[in-house]
C-alpha positions in Angstrom: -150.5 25.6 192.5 -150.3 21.8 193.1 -148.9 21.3 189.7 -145.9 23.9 190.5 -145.2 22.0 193.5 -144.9 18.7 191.9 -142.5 20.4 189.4 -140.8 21.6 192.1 -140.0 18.5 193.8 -139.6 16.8 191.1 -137.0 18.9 189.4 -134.7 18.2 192.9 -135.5 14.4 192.5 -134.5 14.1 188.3 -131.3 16.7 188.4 -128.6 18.5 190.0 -127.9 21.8 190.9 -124.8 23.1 192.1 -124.4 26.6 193.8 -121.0 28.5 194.1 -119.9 30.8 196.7 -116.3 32.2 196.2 -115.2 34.8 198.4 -112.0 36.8 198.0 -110.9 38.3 194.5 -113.6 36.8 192.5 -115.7 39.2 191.1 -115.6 37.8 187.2 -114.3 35.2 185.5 -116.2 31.5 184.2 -116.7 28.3 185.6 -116.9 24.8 184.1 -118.3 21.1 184.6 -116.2 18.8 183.2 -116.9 14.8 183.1 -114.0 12.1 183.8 -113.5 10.2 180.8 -111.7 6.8 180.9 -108.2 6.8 179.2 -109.0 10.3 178.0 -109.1 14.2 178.3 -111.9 15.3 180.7 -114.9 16.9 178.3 -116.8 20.1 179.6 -120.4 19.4 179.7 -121.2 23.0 180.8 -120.0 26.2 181.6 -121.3 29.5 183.1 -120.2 33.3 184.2 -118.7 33.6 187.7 -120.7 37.1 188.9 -119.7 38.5 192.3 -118.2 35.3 193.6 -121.4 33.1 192.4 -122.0 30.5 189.5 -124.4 27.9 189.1 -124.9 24.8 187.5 -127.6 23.0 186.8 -128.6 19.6 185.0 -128.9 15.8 185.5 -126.6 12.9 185.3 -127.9 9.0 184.7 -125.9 7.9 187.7 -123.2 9.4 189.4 -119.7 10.0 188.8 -116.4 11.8 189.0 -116.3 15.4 187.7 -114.4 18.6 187.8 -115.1 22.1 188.5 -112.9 24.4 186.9 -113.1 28.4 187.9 -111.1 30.4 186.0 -110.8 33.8 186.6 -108.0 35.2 184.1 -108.9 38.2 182.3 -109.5 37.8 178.3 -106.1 38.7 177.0 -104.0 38.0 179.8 -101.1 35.5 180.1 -103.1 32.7 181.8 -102.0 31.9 185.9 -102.5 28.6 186.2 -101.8 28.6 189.9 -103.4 31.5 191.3 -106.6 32.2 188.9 -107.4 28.7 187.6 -108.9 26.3 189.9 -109.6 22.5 189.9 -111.5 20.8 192.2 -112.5 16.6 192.1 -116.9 16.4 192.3 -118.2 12.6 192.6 -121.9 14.8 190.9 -125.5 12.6 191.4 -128.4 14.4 191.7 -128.9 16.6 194.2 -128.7 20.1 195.4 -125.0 20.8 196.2 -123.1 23.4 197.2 -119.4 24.7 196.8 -118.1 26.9 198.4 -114.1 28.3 198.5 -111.6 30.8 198.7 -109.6 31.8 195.9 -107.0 32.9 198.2 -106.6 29.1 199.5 -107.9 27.0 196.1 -105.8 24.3 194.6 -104.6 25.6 191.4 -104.9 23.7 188.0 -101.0 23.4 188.8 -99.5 23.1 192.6 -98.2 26.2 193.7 -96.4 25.2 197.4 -96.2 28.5 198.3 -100.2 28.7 198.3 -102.0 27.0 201.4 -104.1 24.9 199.0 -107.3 24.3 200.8 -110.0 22.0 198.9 -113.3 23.8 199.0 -116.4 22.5 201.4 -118.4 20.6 198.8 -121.9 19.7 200.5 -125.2 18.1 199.3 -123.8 15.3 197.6 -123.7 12.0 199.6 -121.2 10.3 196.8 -118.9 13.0 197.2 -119.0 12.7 201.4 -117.8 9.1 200.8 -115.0 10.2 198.6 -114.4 12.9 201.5 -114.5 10.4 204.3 -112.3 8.0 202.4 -109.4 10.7 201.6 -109.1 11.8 205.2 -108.9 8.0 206.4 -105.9 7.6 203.5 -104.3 10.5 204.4 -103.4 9.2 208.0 -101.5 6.3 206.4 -100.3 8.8 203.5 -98.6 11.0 206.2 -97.6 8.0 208.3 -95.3 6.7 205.4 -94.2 10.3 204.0 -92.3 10.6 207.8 -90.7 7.3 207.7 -89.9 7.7 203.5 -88.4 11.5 204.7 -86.7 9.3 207.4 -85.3 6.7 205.1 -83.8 9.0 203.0 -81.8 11.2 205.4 -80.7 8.5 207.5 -80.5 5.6 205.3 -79.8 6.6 201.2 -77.9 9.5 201.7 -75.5 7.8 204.7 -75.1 4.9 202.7 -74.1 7.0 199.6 -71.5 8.7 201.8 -69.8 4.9 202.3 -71.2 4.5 206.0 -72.8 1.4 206.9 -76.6 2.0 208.1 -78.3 -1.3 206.9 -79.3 -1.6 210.6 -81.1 1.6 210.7 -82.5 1.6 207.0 -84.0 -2.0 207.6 -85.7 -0.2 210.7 -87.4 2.4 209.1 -88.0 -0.2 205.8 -89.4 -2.3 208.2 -91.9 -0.2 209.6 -92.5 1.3 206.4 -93.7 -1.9 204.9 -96.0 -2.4 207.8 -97.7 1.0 206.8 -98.1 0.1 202.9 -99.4 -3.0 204.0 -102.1 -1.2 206.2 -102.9 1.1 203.4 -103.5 -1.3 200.9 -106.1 -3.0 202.9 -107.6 -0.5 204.4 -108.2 0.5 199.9 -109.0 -3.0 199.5 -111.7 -3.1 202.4 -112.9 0.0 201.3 -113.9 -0.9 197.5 -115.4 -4.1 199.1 -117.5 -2.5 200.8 -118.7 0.3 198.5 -118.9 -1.3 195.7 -121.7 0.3 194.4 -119.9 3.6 194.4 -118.0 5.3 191.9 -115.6 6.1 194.3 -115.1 2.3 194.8 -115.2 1.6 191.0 -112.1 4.7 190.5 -110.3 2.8 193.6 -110.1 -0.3 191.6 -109.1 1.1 188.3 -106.6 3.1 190.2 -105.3 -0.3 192.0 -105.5 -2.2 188.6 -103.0 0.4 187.6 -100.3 -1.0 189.1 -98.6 2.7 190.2 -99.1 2.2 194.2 -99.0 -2.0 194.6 -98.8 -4.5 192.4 -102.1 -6.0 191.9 -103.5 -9.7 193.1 -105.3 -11.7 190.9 -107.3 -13.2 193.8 -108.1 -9.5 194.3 -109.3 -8.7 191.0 -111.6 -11.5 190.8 -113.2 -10.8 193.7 -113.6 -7.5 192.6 -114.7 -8.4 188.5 -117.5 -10.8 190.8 -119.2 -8.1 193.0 -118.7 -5.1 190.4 -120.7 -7.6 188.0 -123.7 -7.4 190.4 -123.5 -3.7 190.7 -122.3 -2.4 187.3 -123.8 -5.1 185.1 -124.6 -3.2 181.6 -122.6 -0.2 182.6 -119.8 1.6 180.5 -117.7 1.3 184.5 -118.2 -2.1 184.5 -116.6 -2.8 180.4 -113.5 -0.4 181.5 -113.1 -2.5 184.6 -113.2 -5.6 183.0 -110.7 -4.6 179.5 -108.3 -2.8 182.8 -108.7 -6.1 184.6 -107.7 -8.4 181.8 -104.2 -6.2 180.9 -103.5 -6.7 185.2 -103.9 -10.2 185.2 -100.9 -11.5 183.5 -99.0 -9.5 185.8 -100.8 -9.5 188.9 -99.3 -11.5 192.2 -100.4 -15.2 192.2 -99.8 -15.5 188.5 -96.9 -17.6 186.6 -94.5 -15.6 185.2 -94.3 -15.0 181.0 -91.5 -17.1 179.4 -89.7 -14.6 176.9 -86.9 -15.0 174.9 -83.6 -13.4 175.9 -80.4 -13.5 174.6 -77.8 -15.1 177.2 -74.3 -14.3 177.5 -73.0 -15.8 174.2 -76.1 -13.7 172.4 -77.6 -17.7 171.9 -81.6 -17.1 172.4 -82.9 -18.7 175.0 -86.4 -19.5 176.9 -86.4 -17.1 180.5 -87.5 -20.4 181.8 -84.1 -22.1 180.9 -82.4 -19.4 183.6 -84.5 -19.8 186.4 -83.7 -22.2 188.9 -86.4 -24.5 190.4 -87.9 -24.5 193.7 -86.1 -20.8 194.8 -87.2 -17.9 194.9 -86.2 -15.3 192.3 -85.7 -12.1 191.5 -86.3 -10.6 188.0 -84.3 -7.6 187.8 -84.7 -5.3 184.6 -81.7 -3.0 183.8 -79.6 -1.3 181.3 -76.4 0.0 181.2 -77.1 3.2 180.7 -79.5 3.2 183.4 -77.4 5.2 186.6 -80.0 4.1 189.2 -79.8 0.7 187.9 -76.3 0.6 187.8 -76.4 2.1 191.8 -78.3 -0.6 192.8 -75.7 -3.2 191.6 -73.6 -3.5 194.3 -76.3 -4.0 196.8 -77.2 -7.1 194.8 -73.7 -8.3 194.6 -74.4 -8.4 198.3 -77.2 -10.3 198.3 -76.0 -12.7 196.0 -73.2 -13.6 198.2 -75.0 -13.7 201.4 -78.0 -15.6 200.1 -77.0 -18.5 198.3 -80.6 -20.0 197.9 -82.0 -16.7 196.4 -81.9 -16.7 192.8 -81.0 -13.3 190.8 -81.4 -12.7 187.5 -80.7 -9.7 185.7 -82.6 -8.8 182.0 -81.0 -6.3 180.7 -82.3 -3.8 178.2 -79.5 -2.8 176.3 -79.7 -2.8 172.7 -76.1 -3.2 171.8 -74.4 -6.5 172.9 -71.2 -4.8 173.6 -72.7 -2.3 176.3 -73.8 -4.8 178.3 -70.9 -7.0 178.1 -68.8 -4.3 178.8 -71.2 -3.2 182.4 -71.4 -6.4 183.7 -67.7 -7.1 183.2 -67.2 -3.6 185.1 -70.2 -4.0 187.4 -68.5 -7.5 188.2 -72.3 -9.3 188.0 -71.4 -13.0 188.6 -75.1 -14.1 189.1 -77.3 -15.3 185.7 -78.0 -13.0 182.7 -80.0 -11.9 180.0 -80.8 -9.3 177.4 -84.1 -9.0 175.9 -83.2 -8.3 172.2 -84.5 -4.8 171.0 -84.2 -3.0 174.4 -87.2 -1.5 175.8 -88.5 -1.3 172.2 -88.5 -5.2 172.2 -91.4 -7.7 172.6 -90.2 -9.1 175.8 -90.0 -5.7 177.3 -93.7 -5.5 176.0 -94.8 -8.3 177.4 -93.8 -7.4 181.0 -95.1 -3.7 180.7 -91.6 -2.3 181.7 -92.3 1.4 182.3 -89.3 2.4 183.7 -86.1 0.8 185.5 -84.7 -0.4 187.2 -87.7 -2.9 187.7 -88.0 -6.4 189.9 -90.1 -8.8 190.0 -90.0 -11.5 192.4 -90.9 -15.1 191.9 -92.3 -17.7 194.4 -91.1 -21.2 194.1 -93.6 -22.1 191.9 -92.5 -19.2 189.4 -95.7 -17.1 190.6 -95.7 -13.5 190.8 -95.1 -12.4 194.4 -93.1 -8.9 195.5 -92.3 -5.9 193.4 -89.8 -2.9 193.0 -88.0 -4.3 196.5 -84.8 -3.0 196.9 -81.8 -1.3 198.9 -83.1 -2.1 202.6 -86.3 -3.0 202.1 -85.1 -6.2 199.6 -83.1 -6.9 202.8 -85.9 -6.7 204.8 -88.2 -8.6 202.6 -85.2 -11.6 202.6 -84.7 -11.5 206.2 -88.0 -12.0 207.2 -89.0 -14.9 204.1 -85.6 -16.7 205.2 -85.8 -16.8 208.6 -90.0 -18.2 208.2 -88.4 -20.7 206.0 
């Protein structure tokens, strides 16, 4: 009897279990765990039959981490509905005794379906998970702060402006306050892995920031960050991803000197990037093509800058393969300010070097040539020059 109850307990204290309530239509179908891999395809570490709206999985992890439960209630043979009868839900798993429990009627879909009122199911049990919880809800104050003002910016600032009506005024206003918000956001992300950093939820907030795809990453931030993930993750496969993901940030990252390519200049002579940019200014990089239409939009705002800012420094790589294209946009585009053209387009090494995704892309340099803004543009570059010229 006392032997059963030590298993007992101690089969709650080694593993997991996870219990799962559906109600609605959800009579049959399967369920499956899968684990997050880094840079890969999640891989299913179990599965089981969903019977009268229940499942159950059990086992136990080495420490805890991001998984996904997948419910999938197609019928064998049936053209799969990957909105309405496949289901994906985030789990930060550890071991415990957790429960989920949702309504297919309301359940994120393996693909977003607006139509559908897409209600997360109430995961409980799992004191990871609550902080990935908490730290969602705290985001998504800021999140729907910013989607206003971005809704704002474009119907009273892009879609005026593209009509030929002046509204710098009112899209510096909303840029303004926009800017305020990201900057919120970003520490309030910052604070937050800081302070949990021995979470996984802290550990995925800090890959996700090394990523680059919300703010571009500062090299005083990632150090701090290598340091106290070293005394929480020492030996760990988290803490080797971190570090390889911190390492391709760092040439990049805000604070850092920017890399000296070769381009080709005007007269296709190649050139050091160094030889182009002007000392002690500050200095937008701006990547384009020709071909590029948003790039191409954003031209004449920049003629505008050029001319009212004589001490702000643009130059513009392009990423055109053929000489002739880009001679034959910037004579048409009328770009008086200094040029460049990385040889090989966005194929080529210099394009490499700087991780150019997409364009148009900027950069902006300090006076010292260090990383210090990206991506600003159309009010919020004017913004961004208002306020650094009228400090200096």
């Amino acid at each position: 009897m006392v032997a059963g109850l030590l298993a007992s307990c101690q089969s709650k204290t080694d593993g997991y279990t996870i219990e799962g309530t559906l109600t609605g239509d959800a009579a049959s179908g399967k369920a499956y765990l899968e684990r997050s891999v880094y840079l890969s395809d999640p891989v299913v570490v179990d599965s089981t039959v969903v019977q009268n709206g229940s499942f159950t999985f059990s086992g136990k992890v080495e420490r805890p981490g991001l998984y996904y439960v997948i419910i999938d209630l197609n019928k064998p043979g049936e053209e799969p509905d990957y909105h309405n009868k496949m289901f994906r839900t985030m789990l930060y798993l550890e071991n415990s005794d957790i429960t989920y429990k949702g309504d297919v009627a309301t359940l994120p879909g393996v693909y977003y379906a607006p139509e559908r009122e897409n209600k997360s199911p109430e995961i409980t049990g799992s004191s990871v998970h609550d902080l990935f919880v908490t730290m969602n809800k705290e985001i998504q104050v800021y999140s729907d702060t910013l989607n206003t003002l971005m809704e704002r910016y474009a119907d009273e600032y892009l879609v005026p402006e593209s009509e030929g009506k002046d509204v710098s005024a009112v899209g510096m206003e909303i840029a303004r306050e926009e800017m305020k918000w990201k900057d919120k956001l970003l520490q309030y992300q910052l604070d937050f892995i800081k302070k949990h950093a021995d979470s996984p939820v802290a550990m995925d907030q800090a890959m996700y920031y090394l990523s680059g795809m919300e703010f571009l990453p500062d090299v005083k931030e990632i150090d701090q960050m290598q340091a106290l993930f070293e005394k929480h993750w020492a030996g760990t496969a988290e803490l080797e991803h971190f570090t390889t993901a911190a390492s391709a940030a760092r040439p990049l990252a805000v604070g850092q000197k920017y890399k000296d390519i070769d381009v080709l200049d005007r007269n296709g002579k190649t050139v050091k990037l160094s030889s182009m940019i002007p000392e002690n200014e500050y200095v937008m990089l701006e990547f384009w093509a020709s071909w590029c239409g948003p790039c191409r939009g954003e031209i004449p705002h920049l003629r505008k800058i050029h001319d009212k800012y004589k001490d702000f420094a643009i130059v513009s790589i392009s990423l055109d393969e053929k000489d002739s294209e880009w001679q034959k946009a910037m004579k048409e585009e009328n770009m008086s300010w200094i040029q460049g053209r990385i040889e090989g387009g966005i194929y080529g090494a210099g394009a490499k070097e700087y991780n150019i995704q997409a364009i148009p892309m900027c950069l902006i340099l300090d006076k010292e040539g260090r990383f210090y803004k990206t991506n600003m543009r159309g009010a919020y570059l004017d913004v961004f020059l208002d306020d650094l010229y009228k400090a200096n």
